[in-house]
mmCIF file of the N, C-alpha and C atoms, coordinates in Angstrom:
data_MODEL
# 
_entry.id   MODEL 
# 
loop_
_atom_site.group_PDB 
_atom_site.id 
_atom_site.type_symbol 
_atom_site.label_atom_id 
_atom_site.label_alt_id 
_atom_site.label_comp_id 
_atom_site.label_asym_id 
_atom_site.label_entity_id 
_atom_site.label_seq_id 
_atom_site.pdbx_PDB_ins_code 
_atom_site.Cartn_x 
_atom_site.Cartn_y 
_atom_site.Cartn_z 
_atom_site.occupancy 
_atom_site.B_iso_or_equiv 
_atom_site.pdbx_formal_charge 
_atom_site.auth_seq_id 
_atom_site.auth_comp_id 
_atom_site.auth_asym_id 
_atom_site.auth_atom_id 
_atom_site.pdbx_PDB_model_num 
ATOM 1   N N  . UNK A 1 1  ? -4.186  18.382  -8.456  1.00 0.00 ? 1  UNK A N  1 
ATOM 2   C CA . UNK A 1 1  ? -3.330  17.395  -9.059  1.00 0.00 ? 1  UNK A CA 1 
ATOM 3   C C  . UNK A 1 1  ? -4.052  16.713  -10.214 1.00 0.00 ? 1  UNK A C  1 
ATOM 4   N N  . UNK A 1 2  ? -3.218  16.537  -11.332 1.00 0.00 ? 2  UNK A N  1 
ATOM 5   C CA . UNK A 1 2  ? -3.720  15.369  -12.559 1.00 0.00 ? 2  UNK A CA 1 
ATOM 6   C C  . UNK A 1 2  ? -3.395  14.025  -12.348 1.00 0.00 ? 2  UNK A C  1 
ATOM 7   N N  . UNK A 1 3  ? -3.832  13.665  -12.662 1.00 0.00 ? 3  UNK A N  1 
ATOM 8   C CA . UNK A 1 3  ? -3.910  12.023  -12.543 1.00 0.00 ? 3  UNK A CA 1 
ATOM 9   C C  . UNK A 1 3  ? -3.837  11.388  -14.114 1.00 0.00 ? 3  UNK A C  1 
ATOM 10  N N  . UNK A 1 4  ? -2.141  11.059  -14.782 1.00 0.00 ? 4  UNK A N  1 
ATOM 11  C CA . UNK A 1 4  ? -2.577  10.779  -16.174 1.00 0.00 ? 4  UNK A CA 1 
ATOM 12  C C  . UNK A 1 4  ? -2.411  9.227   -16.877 1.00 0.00 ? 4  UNK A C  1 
ATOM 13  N N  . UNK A 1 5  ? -3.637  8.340   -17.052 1.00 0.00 ? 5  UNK A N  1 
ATOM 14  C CA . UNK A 1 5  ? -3.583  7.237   -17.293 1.00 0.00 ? 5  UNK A CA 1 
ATOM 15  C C  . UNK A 1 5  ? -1.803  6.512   -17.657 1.00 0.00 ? 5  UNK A C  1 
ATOM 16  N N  . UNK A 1 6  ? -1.728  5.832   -17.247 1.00 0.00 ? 6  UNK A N  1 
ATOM 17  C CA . UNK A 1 6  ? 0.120   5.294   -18.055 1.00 0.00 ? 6  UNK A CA 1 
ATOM 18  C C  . UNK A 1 6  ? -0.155  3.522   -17.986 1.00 0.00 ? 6  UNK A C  1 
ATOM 19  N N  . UNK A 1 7  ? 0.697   2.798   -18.752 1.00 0.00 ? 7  UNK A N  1 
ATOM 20  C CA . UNK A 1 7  ? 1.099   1.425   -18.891 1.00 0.00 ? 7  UNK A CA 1 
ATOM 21  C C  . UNK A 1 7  ? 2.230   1.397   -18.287 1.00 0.00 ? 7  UNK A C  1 
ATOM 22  N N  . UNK A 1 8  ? 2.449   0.389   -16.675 1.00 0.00 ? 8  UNK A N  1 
ATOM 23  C CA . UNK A 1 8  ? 3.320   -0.078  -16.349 1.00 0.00 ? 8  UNK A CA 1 
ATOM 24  C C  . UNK A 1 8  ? 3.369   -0.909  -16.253 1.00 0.00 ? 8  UNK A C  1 
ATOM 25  N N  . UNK A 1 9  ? 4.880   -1.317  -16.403 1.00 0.00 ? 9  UNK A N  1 
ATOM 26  C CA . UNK A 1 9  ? 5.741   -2.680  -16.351 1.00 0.00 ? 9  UNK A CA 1 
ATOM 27  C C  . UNK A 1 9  ? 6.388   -2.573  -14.487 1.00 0.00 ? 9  UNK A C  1 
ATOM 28  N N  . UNK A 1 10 ? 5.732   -4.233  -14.459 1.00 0.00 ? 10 UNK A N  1 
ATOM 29  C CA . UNK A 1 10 ? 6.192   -3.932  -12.297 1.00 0.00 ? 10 UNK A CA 1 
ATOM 30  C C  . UNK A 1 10 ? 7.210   -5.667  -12.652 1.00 0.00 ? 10 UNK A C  1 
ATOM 31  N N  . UNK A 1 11 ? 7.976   -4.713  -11.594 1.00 0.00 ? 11 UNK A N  1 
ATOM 32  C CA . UNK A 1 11 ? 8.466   -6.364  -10.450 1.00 0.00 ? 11 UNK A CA 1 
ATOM 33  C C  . UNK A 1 11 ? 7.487   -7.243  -9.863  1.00 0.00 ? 11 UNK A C  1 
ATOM 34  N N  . UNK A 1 12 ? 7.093   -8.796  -10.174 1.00 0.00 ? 12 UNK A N  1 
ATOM 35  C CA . UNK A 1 12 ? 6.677   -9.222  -8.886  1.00 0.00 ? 12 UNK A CA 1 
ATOM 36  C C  . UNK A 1 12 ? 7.721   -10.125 -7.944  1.00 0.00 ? 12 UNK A C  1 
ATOM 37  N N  . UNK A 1 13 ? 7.614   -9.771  -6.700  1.00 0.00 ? 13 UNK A N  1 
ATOM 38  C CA . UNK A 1 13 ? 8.357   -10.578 -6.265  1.00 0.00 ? 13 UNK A CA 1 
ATOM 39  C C  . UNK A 1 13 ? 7.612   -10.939 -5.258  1.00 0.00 ? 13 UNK A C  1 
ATOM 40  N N  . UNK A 1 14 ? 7.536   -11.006 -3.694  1.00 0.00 ? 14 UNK A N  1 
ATOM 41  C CA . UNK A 1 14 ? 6.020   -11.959 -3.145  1.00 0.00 ? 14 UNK A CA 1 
ATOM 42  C C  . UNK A 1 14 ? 5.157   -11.120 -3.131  1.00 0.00 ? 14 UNK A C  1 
ATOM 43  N N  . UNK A 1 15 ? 4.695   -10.357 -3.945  1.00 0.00 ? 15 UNK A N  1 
ATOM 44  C CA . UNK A 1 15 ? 3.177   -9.683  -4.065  1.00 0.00 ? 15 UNK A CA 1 
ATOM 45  C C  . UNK A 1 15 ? 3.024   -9.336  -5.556  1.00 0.00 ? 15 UNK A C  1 
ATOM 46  N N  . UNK A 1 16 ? 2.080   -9.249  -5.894  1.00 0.00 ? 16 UNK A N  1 
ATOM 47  C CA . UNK A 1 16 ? 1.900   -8.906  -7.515  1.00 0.00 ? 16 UNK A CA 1 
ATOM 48  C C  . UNK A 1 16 ? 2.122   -7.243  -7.542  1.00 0.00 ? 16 UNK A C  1 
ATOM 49  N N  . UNK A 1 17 ? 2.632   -6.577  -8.796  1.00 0.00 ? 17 UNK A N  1 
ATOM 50  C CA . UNK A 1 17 ? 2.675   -5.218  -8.784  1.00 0.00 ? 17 UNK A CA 1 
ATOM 51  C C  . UNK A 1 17 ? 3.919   -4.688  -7.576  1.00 0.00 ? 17 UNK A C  1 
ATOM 52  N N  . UNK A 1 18 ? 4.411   -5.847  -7.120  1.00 0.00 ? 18 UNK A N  1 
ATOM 53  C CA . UNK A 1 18 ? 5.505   -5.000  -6.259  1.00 0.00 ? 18 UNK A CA 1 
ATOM 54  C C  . UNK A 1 18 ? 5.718   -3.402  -6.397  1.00 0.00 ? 18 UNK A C  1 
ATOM 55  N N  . UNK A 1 19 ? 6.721   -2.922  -7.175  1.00 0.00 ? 19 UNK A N  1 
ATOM 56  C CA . UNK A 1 19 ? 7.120   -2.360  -7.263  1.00 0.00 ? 19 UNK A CA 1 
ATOM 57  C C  . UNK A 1 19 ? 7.464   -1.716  -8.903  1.00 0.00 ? 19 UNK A C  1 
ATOM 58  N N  . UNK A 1 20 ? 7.241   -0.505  -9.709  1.00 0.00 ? 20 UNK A N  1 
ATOM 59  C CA . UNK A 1 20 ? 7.293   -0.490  -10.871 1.00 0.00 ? 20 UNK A CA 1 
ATOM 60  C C  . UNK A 1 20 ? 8.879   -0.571  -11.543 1.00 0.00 ? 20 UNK A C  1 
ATOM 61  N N  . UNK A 1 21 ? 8.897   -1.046  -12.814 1.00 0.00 ? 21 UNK A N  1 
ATOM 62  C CA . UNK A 1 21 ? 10.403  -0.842  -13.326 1.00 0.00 ? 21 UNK A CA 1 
ATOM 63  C C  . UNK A 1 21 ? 10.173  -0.235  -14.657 1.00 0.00 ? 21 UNK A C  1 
ATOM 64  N N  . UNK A 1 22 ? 9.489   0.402   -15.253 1.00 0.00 ? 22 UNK A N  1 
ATOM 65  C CA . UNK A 1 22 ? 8.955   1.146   -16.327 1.00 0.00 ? 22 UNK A CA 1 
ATOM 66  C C  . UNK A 1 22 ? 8.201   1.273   -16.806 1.00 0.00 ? 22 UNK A C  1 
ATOM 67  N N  . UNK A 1 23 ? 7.387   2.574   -17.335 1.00 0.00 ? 23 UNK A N  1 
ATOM 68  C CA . UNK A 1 23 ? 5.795   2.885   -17.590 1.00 0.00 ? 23 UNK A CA 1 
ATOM 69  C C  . UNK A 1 23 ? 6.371   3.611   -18.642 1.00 0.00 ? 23 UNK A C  1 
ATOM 70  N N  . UNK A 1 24 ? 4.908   3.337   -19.708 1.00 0.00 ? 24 UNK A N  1 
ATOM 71  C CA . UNK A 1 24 ? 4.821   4.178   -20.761 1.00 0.00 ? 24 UNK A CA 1 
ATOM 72  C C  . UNK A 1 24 ? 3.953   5.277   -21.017 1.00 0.00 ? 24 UNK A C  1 
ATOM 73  N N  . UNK A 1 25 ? 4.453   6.465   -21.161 1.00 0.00 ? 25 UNK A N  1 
ATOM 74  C CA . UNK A 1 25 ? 3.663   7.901   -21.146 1.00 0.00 ? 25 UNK A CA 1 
ATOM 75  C C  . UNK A 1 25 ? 3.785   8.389   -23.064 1.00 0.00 ? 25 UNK A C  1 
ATOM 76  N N  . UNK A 1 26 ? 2.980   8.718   -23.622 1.00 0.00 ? 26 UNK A N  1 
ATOM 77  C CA . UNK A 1 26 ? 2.822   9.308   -24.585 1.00 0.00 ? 26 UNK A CA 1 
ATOM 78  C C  . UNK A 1 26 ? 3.707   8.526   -25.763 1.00 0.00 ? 26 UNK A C  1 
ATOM 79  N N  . UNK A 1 27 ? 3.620   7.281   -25.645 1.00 0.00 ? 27 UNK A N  1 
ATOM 80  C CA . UNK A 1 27 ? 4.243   6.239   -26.788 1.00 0.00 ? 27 UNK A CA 1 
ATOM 81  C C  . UNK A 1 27 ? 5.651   6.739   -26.294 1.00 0.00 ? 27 UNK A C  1 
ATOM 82  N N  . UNK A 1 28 ? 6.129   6.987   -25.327 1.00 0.00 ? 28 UNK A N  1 
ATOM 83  C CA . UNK A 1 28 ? 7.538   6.749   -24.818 1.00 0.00 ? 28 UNK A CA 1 
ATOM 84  C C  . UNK A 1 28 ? 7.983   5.653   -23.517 1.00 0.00 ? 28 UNK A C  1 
ATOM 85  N N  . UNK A 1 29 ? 8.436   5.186   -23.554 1.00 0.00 ? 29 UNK A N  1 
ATOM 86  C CA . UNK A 1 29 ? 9.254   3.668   -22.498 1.00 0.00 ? 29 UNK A CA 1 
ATOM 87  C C  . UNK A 1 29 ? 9.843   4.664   -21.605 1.00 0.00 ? 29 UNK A C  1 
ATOM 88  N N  . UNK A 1 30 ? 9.728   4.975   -20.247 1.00 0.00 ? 30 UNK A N  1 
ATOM 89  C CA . UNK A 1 30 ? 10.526  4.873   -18.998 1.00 0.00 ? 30 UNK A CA 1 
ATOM 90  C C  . UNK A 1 30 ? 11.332  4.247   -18.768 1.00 0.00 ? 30 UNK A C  1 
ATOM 91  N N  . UNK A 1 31 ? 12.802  3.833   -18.592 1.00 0.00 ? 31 UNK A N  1 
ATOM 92  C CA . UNK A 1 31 ? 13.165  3.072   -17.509 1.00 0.00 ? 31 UNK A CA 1 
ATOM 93  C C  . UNK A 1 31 ? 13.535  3.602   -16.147 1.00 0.00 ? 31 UNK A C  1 
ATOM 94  N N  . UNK A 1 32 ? 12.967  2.802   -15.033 1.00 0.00 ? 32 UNK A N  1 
ATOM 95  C CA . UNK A 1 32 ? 13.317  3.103   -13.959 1.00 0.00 ? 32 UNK A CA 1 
ATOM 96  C C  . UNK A 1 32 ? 14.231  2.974   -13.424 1.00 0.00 ? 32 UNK A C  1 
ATOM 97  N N  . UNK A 1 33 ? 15.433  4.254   -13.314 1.00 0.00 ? 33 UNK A N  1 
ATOM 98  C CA . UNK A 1 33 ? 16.768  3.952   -12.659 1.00 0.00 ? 33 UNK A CA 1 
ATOM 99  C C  . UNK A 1 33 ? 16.600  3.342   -11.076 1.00 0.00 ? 33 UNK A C  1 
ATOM 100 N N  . UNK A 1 34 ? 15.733  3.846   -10.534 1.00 0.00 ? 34 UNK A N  1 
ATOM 101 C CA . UNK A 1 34 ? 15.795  4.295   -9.096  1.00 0.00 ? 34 UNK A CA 1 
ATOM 102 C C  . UNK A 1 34 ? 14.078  4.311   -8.058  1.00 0.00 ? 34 UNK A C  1 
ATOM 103 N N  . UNK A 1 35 ? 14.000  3.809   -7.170  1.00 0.00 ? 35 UNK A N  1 
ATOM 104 C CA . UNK A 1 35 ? 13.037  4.243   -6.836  1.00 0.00 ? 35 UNK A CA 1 
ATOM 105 C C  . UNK A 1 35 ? 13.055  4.744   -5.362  1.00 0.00 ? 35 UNK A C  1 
ATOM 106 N N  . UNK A 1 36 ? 13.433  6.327   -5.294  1.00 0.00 ? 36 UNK A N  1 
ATOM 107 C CA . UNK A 1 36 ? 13.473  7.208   -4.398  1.00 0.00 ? 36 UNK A CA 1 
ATOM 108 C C  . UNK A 1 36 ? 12.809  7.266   -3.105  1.00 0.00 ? 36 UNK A C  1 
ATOM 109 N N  . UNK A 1 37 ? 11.468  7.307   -3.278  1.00 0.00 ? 37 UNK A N  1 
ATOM 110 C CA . UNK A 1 37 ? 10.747  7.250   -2.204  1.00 0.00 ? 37 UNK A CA 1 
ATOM 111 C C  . UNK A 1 37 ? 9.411   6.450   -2.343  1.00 0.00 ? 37 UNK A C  1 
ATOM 112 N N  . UNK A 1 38 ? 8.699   5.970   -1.399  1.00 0.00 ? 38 UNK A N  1 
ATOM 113 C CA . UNK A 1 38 ? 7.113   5.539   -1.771  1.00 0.00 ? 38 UNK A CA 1 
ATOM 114 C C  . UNK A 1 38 ? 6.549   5.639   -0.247  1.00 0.00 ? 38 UNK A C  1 
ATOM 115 N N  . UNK A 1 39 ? 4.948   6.085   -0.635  1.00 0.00 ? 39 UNK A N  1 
ATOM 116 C CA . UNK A 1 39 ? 4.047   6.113   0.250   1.00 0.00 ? 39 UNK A CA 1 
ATOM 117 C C  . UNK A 1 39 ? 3.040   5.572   0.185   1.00 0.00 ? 39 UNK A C  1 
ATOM 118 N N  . UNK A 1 40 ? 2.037   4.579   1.285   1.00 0.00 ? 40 UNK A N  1 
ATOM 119 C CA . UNK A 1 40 ? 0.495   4.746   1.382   1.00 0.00 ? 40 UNK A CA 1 
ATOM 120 C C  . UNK A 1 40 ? -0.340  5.473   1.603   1.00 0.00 ? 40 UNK A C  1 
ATOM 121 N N  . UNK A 1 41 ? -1.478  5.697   0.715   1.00 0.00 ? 41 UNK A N  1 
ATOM 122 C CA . UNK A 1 41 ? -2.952  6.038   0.911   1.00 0.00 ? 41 UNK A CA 1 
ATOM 123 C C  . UNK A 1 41 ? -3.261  5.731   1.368   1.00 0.00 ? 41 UNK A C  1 
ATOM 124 N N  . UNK A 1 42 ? -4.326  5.564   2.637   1.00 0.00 ? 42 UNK A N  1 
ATOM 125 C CA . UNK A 1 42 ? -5.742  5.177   2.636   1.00 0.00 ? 42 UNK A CA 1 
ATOM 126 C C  . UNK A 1 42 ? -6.262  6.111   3.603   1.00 0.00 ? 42 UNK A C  1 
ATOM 127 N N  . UNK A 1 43 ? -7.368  6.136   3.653   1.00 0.00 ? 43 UNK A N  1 
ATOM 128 C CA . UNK A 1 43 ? -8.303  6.671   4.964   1.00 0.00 ? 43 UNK A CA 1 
ATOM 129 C C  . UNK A 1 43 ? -9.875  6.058   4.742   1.00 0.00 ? 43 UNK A C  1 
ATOM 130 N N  . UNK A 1 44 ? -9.905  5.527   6.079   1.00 0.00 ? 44 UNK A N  1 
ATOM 131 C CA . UNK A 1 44 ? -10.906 4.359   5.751   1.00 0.00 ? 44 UNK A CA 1 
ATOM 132 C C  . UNK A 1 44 ? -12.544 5.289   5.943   1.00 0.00 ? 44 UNK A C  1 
ATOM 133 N N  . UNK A 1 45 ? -12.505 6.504   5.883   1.00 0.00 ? 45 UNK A N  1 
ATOM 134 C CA . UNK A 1 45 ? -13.307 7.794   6.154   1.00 0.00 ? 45 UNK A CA 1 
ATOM 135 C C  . UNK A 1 45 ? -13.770 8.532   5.171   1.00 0.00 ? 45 UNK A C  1 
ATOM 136 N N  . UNK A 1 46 ? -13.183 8.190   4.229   1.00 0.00 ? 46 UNK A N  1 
ATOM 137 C CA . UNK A 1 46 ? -13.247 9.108   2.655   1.00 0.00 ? 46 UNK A CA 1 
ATOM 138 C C  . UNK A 1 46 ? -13.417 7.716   1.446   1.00 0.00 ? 46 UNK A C  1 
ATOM 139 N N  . UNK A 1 47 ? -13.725 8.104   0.743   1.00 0.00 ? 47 UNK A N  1 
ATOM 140 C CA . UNK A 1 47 ? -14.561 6.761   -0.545  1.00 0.00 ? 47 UNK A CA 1 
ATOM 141 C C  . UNK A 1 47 ? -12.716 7.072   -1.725  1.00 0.00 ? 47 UNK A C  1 
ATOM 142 N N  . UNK A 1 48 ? -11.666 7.197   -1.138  1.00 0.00 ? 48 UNK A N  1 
ATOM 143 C CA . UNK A 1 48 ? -10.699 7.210   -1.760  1.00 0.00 ? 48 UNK A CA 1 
ATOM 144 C C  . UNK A 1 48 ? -10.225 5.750   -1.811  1.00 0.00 ? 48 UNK A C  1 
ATOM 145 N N  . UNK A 1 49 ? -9.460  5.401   -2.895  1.00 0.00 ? 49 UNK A N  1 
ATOM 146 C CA . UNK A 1 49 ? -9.118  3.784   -2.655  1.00 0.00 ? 49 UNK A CA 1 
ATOM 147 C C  . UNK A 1 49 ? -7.880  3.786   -2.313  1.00 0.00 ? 49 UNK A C  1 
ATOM 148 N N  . UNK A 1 50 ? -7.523  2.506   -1.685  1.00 0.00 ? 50 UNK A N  1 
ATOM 149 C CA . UNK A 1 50 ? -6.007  2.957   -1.197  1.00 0.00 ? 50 UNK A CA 1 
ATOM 150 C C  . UNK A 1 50 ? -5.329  2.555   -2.551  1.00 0.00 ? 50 UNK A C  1 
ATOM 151 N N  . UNK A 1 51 ? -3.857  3.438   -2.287  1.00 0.00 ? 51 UNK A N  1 
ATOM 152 C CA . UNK A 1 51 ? -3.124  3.496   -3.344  1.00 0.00 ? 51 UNK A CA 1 
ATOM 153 C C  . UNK A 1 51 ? -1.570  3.916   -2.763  1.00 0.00 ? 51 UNK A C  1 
ATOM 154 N N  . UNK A 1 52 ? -0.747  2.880   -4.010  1.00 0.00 ? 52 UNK A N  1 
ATOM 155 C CA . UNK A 1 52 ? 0.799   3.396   -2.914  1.00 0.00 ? 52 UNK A CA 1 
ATOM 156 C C  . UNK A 1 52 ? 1.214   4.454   -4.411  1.00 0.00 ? 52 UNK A C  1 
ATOM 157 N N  . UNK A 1 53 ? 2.311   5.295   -4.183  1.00 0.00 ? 53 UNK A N  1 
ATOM 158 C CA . UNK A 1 53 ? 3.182   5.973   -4.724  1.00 0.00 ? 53 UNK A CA 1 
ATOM 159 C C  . UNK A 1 53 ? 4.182   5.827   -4.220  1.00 0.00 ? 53 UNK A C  1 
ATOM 160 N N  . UNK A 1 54 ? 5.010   6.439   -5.859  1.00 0.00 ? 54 UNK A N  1 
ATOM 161 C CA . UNK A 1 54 ? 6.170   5.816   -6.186  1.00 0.00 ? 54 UNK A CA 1 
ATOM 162 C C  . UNK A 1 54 ? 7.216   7.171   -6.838  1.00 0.00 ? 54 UNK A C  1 
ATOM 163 N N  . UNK A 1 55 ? 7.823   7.583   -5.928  1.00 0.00 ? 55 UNK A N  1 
ATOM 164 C CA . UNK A 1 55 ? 8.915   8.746   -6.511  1.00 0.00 ? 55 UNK A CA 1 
ATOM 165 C C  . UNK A 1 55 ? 10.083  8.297   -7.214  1.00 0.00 ? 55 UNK A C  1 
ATOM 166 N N  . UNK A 1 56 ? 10.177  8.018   -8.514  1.00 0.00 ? 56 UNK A N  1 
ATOM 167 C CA . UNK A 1 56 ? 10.748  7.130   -9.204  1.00 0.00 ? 56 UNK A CA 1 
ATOM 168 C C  . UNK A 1 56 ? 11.991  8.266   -9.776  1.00 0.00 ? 56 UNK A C  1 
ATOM 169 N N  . UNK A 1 57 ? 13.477  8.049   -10.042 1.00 0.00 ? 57 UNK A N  1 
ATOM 170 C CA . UNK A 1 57 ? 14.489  8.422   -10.920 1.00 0.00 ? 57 UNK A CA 1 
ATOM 171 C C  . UNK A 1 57 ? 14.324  8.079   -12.275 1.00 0.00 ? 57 UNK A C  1 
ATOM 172 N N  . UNK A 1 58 ? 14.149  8.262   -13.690 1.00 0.00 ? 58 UNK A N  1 
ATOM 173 C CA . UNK A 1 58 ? 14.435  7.273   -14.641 1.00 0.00 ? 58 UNK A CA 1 
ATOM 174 C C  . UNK A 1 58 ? 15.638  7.780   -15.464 1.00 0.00 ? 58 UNK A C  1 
ATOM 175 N N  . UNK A 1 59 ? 16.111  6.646   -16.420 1.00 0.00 ? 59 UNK A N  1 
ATOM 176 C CA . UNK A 1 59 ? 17.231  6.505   -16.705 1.00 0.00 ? 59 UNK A CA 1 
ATOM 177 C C  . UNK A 1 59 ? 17.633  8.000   -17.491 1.00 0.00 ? 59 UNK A C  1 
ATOM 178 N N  . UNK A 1 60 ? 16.847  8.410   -17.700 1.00 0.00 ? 60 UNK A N  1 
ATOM 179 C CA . UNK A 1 60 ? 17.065  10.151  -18.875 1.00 0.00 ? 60 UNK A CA 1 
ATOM 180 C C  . UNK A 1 60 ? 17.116  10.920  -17.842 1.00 0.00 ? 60 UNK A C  1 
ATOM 181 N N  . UNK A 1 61 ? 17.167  10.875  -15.892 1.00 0.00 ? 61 UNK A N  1 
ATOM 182 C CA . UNK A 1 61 ? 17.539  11.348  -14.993 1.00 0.00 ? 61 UNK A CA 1 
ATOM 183 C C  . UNK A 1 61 ? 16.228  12.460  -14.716 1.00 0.00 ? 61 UNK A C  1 
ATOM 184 N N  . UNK A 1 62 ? 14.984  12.300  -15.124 1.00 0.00 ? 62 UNK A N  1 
ATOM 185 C CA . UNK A 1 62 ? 14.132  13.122  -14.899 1.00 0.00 ? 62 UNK A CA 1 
ATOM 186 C C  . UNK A 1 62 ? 13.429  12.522  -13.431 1.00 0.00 ? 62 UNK A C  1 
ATOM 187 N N  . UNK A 1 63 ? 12.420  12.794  -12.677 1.00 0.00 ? 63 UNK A N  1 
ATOM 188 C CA . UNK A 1 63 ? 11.698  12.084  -11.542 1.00 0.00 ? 63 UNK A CA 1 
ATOM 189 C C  . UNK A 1 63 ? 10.784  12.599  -12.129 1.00 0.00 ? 63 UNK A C  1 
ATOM 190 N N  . UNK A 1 64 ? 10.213  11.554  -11.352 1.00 0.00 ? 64 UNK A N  1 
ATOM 191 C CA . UNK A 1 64 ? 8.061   11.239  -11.179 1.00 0.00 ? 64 UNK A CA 1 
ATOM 192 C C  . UNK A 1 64 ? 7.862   10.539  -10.603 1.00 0.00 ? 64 UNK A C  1 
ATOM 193 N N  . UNK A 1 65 ? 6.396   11.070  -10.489 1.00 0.00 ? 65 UNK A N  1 
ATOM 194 C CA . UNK A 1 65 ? 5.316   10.274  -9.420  1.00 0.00 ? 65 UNK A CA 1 
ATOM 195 C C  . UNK A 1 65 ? 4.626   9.311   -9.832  1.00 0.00 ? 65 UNK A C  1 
ATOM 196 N N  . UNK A 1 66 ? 4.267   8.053   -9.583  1.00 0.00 ? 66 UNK A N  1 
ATOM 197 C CA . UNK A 1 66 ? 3.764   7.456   -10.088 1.00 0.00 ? 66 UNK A CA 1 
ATOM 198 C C  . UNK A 1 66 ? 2.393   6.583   -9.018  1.00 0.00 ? 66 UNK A C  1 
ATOM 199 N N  . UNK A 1 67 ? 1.234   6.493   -9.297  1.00 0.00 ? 67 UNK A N  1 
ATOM 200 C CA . UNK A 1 67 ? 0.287   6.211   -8.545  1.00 0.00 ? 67 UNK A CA 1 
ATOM 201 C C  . UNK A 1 67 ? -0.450  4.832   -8.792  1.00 0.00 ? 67 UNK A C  1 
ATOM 202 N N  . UNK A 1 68 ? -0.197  4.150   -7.881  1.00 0.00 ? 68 UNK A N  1 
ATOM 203 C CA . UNK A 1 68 ? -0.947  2.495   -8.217  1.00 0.00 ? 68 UNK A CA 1 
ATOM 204 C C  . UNK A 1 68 ? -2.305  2.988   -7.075  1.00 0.00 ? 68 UNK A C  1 
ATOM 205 N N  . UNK A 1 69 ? -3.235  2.724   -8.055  1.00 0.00 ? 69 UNK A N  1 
ATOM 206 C CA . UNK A 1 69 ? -4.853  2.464   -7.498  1.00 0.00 ? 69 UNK A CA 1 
ATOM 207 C C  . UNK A 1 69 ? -4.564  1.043   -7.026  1.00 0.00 ? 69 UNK A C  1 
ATOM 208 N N  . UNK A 1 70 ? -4.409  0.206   -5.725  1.00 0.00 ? 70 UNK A N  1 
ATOM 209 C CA . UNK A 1 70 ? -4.673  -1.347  -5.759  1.00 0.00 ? 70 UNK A CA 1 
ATOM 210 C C  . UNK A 1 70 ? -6.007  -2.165  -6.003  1.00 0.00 ? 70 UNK A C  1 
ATOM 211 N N  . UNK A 1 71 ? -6.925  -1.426  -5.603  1.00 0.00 ? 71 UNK A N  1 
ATOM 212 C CA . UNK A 1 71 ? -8.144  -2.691  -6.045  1.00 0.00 ? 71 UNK A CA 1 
ATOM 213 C C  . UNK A 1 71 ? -8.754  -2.166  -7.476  1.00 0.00 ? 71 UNK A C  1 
ATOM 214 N N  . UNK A 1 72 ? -8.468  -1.113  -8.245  1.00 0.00 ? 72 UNK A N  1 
ATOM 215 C CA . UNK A 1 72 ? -8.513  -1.589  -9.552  1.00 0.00 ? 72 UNK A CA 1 
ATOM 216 C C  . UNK A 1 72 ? -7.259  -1.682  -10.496 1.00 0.00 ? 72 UNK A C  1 
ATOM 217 N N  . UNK A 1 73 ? -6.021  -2.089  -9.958  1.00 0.00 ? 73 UNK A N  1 
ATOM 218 C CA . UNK A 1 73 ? -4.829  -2.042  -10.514 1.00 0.00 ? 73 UNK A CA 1 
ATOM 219 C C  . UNK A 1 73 ? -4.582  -1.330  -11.750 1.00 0.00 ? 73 UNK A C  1 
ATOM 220 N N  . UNK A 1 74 ? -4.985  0.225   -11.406 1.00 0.00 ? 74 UNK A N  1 
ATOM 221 C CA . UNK A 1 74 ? -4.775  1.246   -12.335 1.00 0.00 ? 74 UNK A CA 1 
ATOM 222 C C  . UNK A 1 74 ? -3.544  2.079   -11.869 1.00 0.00 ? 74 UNK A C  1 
ATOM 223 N N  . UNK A 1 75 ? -2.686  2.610   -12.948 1.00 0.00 ? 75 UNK A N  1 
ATOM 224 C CA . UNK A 1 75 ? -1.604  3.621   -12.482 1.00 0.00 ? 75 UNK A CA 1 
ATOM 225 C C  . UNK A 1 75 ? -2.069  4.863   -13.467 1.00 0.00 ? 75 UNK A C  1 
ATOM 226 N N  . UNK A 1 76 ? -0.930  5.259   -12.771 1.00 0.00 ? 76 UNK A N  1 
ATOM 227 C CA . UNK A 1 76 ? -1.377  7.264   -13.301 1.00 0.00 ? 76 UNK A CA 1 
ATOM 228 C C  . UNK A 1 76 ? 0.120   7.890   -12.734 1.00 0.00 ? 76 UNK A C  1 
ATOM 229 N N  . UNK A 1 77 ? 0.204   8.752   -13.432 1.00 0.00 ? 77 UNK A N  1 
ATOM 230 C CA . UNK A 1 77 ? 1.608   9.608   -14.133 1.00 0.00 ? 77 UNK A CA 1 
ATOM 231 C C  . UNK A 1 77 ? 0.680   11.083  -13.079 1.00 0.00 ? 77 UNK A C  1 
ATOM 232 N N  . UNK A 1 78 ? 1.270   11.389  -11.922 1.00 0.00 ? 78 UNK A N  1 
ATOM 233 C CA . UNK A 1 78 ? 0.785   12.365  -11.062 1.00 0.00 ? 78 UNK A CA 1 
ATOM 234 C C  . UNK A 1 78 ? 1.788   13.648  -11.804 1.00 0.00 ? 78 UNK A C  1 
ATOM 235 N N  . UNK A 1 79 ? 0.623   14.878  -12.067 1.00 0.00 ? 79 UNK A N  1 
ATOM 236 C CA . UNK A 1 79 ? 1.176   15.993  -12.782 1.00 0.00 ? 79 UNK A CA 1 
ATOM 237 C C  . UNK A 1 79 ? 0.670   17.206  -12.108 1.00 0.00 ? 79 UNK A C  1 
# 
């Protein structure tokens, strides 16, 4: 899997980074129609950081993955 740096725009609502509502990939704006599915990372066994994903719809009707690192609040465009 790739992991490709992106700028997102999140909801907060009682947590920071809730949930994303559009990221920018290659000087193009996302909007997020939809957000399909999401999962947690972690395993406290492996030097991986936890991280949630985000199976997102956007409005041009394409899907993606989208990956929040939480303790360095980095995302990434999973390819």
């Amino acid at each position: 899997m790739n992991f490709i740096p992106i700028k997102v725009s999140c909801h907060a609502g009682y947590k920071a980074d809730e949930y994303p509502k559009s990221f920018l990939y290659e000087d193009k704006r996302y909007e997020i129609e939809e957000i399909i599915d999401r999962w947690y990372q972690y395993n406290e066994a492996s030097d991986i950081s936890p991280a949630n994903y985000f199976k997102v719809l956007t409005r041009c009707g394409k899907n993606y993955i989208l990956k929040h690192v939480i303790d360095k609040d980095d995302w990434f465009l999973v390819a």
